[in-house]
C-alpha positions as CSV (number, residue, x, y, z in Angstrom):
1,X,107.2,-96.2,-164.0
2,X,105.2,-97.1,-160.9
3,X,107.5,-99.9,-160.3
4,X,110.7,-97.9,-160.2
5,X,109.1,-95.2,-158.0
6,X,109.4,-92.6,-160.4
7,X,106.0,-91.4,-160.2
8,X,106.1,-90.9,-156.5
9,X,108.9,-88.7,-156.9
10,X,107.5,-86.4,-159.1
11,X,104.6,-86.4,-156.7
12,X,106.8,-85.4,-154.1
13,X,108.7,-82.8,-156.3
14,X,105.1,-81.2,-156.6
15,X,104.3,-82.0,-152.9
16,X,107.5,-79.5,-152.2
17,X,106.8,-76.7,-154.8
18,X,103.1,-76.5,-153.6
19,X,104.2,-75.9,-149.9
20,X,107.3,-73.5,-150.8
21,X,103.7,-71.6,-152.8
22,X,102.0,-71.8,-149.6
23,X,103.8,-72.1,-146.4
24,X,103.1,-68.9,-144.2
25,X,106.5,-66.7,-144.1
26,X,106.4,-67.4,-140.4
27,X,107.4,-71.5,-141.4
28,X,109.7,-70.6,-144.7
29,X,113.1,-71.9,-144.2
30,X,112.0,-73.8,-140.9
31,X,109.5,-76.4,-142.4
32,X,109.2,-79.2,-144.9
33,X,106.5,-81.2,-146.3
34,X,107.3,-85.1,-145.5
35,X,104.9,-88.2,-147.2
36,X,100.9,-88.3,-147.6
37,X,99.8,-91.6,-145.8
38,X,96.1,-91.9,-145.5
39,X,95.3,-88.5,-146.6
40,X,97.4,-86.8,-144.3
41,X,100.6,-84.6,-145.2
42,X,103.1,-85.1,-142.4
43,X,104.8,-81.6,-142.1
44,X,107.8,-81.1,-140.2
45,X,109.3,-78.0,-138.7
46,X,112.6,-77.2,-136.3
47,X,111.2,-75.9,-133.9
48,X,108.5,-76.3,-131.1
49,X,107.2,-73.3,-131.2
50,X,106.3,-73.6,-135.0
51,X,104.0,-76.2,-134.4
52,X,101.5,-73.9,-132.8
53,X,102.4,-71.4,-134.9
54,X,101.0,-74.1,-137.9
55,X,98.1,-74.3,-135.9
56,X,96.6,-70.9,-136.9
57,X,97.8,-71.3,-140.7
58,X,96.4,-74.9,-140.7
59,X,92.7,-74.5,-143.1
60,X,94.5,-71.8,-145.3
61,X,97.3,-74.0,-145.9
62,X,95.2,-77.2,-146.4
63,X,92.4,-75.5,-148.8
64,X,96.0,-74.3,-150.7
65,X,97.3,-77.4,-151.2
66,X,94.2,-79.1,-152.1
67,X,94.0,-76.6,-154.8
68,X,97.8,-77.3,-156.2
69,X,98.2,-80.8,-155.6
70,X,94.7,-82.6,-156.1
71,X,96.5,-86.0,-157.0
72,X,97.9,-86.0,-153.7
73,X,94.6,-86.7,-151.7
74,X,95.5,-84.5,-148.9
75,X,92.5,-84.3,-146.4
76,X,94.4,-83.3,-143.3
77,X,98.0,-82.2,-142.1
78,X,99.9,-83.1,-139.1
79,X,102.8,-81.0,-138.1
80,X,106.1,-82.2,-136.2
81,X,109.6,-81.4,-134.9
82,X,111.9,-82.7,-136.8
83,X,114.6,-83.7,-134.7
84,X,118.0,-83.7,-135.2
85,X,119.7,-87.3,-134.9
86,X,123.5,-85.4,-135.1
87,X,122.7,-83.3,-131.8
């Protein structure tokens, strides 16, 4: 299974239901959860002013999803714009 990737997507399929559990209503709708490299959850949002909006929901967030997602490893999160290529 580890060959054909299958186990990473059910990790990420749990990465996304965790964060729809415990995004703050301020980022549902505008943010996504990306990949875990080295501990850190890359999480993107569409727009600038989320990203300091994150900042203030940042330790809830990450205590959260170390609660609902142990396997992932996540020690930190990094939040970014997600840019649109198509405009």
């Amino acid at each position: 299974m580890a060959r054909t990737g299958y186990d990473r997507q059910q990790g990420s399929d749990a990465l996304q239901q965790a964060w729809s559990k415990v995004a703050p209503a301020s980022l549902q709708g505008s943010s996504q959860p990306g990949m875990v490299r080295r501990g850190v959850l890359e999480v993107f949002v569409s727009h600038s002013a989320l990203v300091q909006e994150f900042g203030f929901h940042k330790h809830e967030v990450l205590s959260a999803l170390q609660k609902l997602v142990p396997a992932e490893g996540i020690t930190d999160i990094r939040c970014r714009l997600l840019i649109d290529a198509g405009h």
